[in-house]
C-alpha positions in Angstrom: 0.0 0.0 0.0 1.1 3.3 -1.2 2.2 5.9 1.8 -0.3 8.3 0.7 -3.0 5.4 1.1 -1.6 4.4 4.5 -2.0 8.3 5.6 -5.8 8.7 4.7 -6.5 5.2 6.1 -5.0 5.9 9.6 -6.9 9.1 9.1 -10.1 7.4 8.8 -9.3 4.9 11.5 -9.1 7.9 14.4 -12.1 9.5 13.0 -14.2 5.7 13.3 -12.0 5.5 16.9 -13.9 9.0 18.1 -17.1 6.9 18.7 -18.4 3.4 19.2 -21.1 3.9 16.2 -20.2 5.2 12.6 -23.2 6.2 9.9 -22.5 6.4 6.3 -24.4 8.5 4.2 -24.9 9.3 0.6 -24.7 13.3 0.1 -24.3 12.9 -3.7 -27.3 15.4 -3.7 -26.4 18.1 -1.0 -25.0 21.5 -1.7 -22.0 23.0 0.2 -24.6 25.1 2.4 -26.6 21.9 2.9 -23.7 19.9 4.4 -22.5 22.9 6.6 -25.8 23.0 8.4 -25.8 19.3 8.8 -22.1 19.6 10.1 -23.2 22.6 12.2 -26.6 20.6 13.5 -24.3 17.1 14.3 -21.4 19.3 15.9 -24.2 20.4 18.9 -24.2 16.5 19.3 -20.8 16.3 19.6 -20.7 14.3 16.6 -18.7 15.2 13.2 -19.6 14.4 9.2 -16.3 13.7 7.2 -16.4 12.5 3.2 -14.4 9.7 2.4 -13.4 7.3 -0.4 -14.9 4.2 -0.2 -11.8 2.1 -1.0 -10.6 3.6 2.0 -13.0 3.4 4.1 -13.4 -0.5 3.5 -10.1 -0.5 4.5 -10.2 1.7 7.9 -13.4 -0.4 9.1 -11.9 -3.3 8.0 -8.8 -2.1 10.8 -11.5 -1.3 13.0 -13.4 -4.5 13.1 -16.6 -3.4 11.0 -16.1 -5.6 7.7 -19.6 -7.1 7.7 -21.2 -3.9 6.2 -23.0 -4.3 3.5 -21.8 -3.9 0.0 -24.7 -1.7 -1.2 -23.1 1.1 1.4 -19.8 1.7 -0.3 -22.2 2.6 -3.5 -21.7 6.0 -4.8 -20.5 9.4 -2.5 -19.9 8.4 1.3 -20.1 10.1 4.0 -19.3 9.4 7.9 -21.1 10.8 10.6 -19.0 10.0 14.1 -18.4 10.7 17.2 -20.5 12.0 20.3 -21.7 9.9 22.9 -25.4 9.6 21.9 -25.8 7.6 19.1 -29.9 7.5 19.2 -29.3 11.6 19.1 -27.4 11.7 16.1 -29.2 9.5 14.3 -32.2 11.5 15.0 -30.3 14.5 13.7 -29.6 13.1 10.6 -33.2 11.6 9.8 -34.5 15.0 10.4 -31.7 16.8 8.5 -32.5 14.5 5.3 -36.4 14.4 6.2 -36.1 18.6 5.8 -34.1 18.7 2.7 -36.8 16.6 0.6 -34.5 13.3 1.0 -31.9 14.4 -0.5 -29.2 12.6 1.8 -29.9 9.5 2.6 -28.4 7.3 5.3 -26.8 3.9 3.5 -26.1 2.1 6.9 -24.0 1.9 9.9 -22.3 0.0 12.9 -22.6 0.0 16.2 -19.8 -1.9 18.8 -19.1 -2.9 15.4 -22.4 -5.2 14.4 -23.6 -3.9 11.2 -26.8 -2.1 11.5 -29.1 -1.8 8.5 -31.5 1.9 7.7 -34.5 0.4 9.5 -31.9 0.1 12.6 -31.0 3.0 12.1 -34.2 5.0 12.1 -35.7 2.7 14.8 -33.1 4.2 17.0 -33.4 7.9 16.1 -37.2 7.5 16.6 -35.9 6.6 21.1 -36.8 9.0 23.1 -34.0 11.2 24.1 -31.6 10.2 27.1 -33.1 12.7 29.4 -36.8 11.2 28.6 -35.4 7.5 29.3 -33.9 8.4 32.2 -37.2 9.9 33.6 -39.3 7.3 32.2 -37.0 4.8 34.5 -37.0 7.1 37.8 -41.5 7.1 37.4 -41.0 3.1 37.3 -38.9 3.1 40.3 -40.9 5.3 42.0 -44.8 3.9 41.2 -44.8 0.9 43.9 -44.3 3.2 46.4 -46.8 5.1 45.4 -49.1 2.3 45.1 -48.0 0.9 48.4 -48.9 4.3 50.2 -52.3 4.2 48.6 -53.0 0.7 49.7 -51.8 1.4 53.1 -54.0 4.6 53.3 -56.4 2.8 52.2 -57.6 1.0 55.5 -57.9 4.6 57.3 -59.8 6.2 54.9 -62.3 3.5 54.8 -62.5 3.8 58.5 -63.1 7.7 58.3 -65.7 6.8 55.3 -67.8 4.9 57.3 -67.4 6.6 60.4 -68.6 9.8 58.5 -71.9 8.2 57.0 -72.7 6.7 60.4 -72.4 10.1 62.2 -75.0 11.4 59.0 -77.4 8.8 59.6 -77.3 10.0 63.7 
């Protein structure tokens, strides 16, 4: 392998080492303003967009573990989107960027801890709620049987007061 090849595949090879997910995208279709605000949007998510050749990417994820990607996602202009620590987030960030531009970048695939993950996967995890919303869902679930179990207990007394209450009426 030639020096110059060596060069951009260690270069992609710390870019798919900034995450544990990578998301390749075809931006044959995008103008120059287009991808800025995509880059702009995915840099509040900590996460960065970076074109690549496909020869080399197959190369740098084949370094990195990820060689079971599917063929049809080295087709045409690549992009990769990595980097941040919410992978649900950026996802959703890129569904919305490609939903708002009339589908004019479209997400070919991905990994995550290096299993392949197909667009369905993909958009099944940008549609998750958002880490604060998962961490209060799970914080309700703690706290609702002790909840219940103060009802239950109060229960007894109030029944007490209830029927003491309709006996006093009736007096």
């Amino acid at each position: 392998m030639k020096a110059e090849k060596k060069l951009l595949v260690s270069e992609v090879c710390d870019h798919l080492s900034k995450s544990d997910y990578v998301y390749l995208a075809d931006f044959s279709r995008i103008t120059v303003a287009a991808i800025s605000t995509l880059r702009r949007n995915l840099r509040s998510d900590g996460a960065e967009c970076h074109v690549v050749k496909n020869s080399i990417l197959k190369l740098a994820l084949g370094e990195n573990g990820c060689e079971d990607l599917d063929g049809k996602c080295f087709e045409g202009h690549t992009a990769i989107i990595v980097g941040g620590v919410n992978p649900a987030g950026v996802a959703k960030v890129l569904f919305k960027f490609s939903k708002d531009n009339e589908e004019k970048m479209g997400v070919k695939g991905g990994a995550l801890s290096k299993r392949s993950l197909a667009v369905g996967e993909i958009r099944a995890l940008s549609e998750l709620p958002s880490l604060e919303v998962l961490r209060a869902q799970v914080l309700a679930l703690f706290n609702t049987p002790a909840q219940q179990l103060v009802r239950v207990i109060n229960a007894v007394p109030q029944g007490m007061v209830n029927v003491l209450q309709a006996r006093a009426k009736e007096v």
